[in-house]
C-alpha positions in Angstrom: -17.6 -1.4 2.6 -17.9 2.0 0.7 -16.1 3.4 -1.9 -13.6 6.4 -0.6 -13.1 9.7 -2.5 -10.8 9.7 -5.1 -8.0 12.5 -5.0 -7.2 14.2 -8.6 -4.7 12.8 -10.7 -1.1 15.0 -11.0 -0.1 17.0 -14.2 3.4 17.9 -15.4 4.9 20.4 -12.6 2.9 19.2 -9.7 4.8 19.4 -6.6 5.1 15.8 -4.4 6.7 15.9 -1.1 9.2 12.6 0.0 8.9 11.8 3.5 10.0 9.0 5.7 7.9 7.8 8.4 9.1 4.3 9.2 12.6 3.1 8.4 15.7 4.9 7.5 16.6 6.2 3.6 20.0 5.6 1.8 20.6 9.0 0.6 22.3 7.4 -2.5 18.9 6.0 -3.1 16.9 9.1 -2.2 18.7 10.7 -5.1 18.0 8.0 -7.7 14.4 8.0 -7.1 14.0 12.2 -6.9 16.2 12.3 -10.1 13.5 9.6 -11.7 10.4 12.0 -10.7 12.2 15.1 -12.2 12.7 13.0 -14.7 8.4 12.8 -15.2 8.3 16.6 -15.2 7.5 16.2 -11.5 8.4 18.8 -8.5 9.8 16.7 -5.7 10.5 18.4 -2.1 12.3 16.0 0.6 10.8 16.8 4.2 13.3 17.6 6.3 13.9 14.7 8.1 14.1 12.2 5.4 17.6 11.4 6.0 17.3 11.4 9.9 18.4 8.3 12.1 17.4 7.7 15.4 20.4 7.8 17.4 19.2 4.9 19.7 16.7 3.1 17.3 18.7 2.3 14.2 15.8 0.8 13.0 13.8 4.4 12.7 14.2 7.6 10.1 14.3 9.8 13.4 12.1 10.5 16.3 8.4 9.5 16.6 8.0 13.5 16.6 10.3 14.5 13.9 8.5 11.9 11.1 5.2 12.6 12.2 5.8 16.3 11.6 7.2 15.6 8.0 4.3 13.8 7.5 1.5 16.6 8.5 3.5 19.3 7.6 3.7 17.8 3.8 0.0 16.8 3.7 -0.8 20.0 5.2 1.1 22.3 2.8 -1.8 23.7 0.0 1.2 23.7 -2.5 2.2 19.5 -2.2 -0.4 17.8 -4.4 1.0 14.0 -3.5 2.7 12.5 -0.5 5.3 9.8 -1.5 7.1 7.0 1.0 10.5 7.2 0.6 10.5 3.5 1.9 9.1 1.0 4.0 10.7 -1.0 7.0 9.3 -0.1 10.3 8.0 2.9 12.6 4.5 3.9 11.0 2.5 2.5 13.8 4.4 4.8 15.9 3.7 7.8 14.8 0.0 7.5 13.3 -1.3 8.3 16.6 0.8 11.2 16.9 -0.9 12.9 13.6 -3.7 15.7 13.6 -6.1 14.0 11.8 -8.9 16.8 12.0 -5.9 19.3 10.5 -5.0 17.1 7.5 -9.0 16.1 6.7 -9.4 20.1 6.3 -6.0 19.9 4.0 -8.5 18.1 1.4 -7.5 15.1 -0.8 -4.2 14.3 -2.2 -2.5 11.6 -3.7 -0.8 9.2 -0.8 1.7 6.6 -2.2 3.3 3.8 -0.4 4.0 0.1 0.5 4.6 -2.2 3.1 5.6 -0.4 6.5 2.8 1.9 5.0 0.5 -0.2 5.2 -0.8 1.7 8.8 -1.1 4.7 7.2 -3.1 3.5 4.5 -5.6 2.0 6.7 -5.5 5.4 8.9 -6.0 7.3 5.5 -9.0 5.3 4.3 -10.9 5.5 8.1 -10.0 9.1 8.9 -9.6 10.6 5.8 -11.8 8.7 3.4 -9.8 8.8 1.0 -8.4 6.4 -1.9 -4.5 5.8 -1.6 -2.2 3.8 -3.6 -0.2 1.0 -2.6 2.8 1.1 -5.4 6.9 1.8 -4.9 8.9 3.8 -2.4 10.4 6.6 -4.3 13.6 6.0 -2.8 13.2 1.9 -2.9 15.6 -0.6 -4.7 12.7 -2.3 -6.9 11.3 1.4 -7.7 15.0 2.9 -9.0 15.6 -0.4 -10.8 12.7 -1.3 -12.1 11.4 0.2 -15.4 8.2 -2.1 -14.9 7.3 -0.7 -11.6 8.0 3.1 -13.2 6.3 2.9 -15.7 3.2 1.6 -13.7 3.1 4.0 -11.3 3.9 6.8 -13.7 0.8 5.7 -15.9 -1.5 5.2 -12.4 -0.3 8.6 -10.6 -1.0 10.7 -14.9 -3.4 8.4 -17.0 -5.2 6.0 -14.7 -7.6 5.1 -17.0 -4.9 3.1 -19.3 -4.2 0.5 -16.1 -7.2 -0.9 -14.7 -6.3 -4.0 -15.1 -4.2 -6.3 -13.3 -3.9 -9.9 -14.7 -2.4 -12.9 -12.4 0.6 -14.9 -13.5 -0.5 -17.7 -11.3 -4.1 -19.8 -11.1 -6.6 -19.8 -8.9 -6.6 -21.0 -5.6 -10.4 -20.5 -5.3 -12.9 -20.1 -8.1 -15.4 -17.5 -8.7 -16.2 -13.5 -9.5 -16.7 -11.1 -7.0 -17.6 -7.3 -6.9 -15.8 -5.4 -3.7 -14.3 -2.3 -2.6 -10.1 -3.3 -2.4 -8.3 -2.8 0.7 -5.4 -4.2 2.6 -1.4 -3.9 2.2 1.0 -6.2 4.0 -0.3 -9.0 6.0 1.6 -8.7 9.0 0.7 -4.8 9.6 -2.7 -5.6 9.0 -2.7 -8.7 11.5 -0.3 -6.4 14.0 -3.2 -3.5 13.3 -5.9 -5.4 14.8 -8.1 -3.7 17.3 -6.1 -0.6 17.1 -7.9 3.2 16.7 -6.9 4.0 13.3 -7.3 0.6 12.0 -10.7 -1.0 10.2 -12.6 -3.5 12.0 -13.7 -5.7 9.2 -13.4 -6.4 5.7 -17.0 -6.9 5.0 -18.3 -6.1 1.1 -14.0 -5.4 0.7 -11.9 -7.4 -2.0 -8.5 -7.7 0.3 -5.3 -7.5 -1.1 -2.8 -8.7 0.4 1.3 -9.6 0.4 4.4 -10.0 2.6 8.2 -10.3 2.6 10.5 -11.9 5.1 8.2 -14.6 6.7 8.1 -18.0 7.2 5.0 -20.2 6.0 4.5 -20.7 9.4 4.1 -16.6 10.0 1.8 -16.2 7.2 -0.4 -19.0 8.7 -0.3 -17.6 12.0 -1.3 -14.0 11.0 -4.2 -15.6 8.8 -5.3 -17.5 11.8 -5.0 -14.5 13.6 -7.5 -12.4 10.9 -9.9 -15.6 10.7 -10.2 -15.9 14.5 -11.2 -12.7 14.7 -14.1 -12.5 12.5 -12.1 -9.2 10.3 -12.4 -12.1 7.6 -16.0 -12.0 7.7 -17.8 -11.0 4.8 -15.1 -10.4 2.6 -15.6 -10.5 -0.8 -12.8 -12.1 -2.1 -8.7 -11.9 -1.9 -5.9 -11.0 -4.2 -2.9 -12.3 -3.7 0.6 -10.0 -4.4 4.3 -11.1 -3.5 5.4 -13.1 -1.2 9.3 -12.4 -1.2 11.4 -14.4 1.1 8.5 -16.1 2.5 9.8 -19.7 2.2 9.6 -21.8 -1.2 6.0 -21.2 -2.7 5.3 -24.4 -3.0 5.5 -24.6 1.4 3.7 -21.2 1.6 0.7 -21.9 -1.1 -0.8 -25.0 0.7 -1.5 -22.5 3.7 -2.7 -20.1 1.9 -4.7 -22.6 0.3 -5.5 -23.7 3.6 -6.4 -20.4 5.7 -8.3 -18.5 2.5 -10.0 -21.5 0.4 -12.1 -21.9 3.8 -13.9 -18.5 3.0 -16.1 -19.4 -0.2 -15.0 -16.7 -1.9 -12.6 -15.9 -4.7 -8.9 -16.0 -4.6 -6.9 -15.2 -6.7 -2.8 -15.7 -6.3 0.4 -13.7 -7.9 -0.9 -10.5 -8.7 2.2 -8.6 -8.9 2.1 -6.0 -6.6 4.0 -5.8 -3.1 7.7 -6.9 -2.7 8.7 -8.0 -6.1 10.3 -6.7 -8.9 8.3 -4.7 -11.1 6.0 -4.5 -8.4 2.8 -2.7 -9.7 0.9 0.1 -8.2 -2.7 -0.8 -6.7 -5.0 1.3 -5.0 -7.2 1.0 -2.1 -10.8 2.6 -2.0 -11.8 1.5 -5.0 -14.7 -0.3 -6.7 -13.5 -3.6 -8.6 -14.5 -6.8 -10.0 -12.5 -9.8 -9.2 -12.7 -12.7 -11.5 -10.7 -15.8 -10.7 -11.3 -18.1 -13.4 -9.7 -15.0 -15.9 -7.4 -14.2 -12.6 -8.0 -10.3 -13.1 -8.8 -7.4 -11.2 -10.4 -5.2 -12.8 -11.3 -1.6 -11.5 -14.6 -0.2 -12.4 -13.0 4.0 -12.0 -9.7 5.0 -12.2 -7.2 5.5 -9.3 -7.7 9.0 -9.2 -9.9 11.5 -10.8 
């Protein structure tokens, strides 16, 4: 797995556009997080159909049509320097096949920022656009306007990504060892659901896979590991960091499966990392060169985020 080009890192007064491609925003919300970036000397813009409902779909920010045009139009624009989720929830696997991805690879790189439902895009970033993206807080999410933590982590990863390299587990290993990879992944579902689709990776080979979920049963998470295992996109990896695993069933029922599905690999793994559905959740991005070490339960990037 190679490493993917890095995007430049923002300055005070860069402009960041808010869009919405998966589930609808509370405008309440919206406001808390834009007030927060204005509040880091930022220049937020909200597409224009952020605030869109579908009027048949209630579980959709709009038409397929309508996000997917935010989404271009904002990557496409020479004056937006990042591209910010307002949140996750569902519909970014509908409209990724809608996008022009020859017209946003001549847009150059940008910063891309989102979790969860995102976790489609960021894929589609990585194998039509090359490009690093980071997996941290939707601007207009609960744990991002509540959460100085997760600010603060994101502020310091989008402005001085040299000061957060690191990111050290609060839990033990599941499987011992050190490994050197290239990190990928997102939310385990999306990636299991993203199997065999065009804008989705076919393997993790030479890749340290991160990974995390919310809402899902012990029985789910087994089911989409199984899923990943049986179809060799497990092979080769070089070892797995575990996130958060909100409303996922007690830990102690989920960990013996993940024991279970990922100890069978031989390769490092290292549990509660921090990022994904948690509060505080910290900002990680994909496309990078790192070192995983699971006896100090760190990972530890070798370059910044962003340039």
């Amino acid at each position: 797995m190679k490493e993917l080009v890095r995007p430049s890192r923002l300055a005070p007064g860069a402009r960041v556009a808010v869009v919405a491609p998966s589930g609808p925003v509370a405008e309440e919300r919206l406001e808390a997080g834009l007030d927060l970036l204005r509040g880091w000397d930022l220049d937020p813009v909200v597409a224009p159909h952020v605030l869109d409902r579908h009027d048949r779909l209630p579980h959709l920010a709009g038409t397929d049509a309508d996000r997917a045009a935010d989404l271009q139009r904002a990557w496409c624009d020479p004056g937006v320097d990042a591209v910010l989720c307002a949140r996750g929830g569902y519909g970014a696997q509908r409209i990724v096949d809608l996008l022009d991805w020859d017209a946003m690879r001549a847009a150059g790189p940008k910063v891309f920022v989102g979790f969860s439902d995102s976790t489609t895009l960021h894929e589609a970033f990585a194998l039509r656009l090359g490009l690093v993206t980071l997996y941290g807080p939707a601007a207009a999410g609960i744990d991002f306007i509540k959460s100085a933590r997760g600010q603060e982590h994101l502020r310091a990863t989008l402005f001085a990504p040299e000061t957060v390299r690191t990111l050290a587990s609060t839990g033990t290993a599941i499987a011992p060892g050190r490994a050197r990879g290239v990190t990928l992944g997102g939310c385990l579902a999306l990636l299991a659901t993203g199997y065999g689709t065009p804008h989705t990776r076919a393997g993790t080979r030479g890749g340290l896979l991160l990974i995390e979920d919310v809402g899902e049963r012990p029985y789910s998470v087994d089911r989409a590991l199984t899923q990943l295992l049986r179809t060799g996109w497990l092979d080769g990896v070089a070892g797995v960091a575990l996130g958060s695993w909100d409303r996922c069933g007690p830990y102690e029922e989920l960990r013996p499966v993940l024991v279970d599905r990922l100890g069978c690999l031989g390769v490092p793994v290292v549990e509660e990392l921090g990022f994904g559905h948690c509060e505080g959740a910290l900002t990680v991005p994909f496309g990078v060169p790192a070192v995983l070490d699971a006896d100090e339960g760190t990972l530890t990037l070798d370059t910044p985020a962003l340039r």
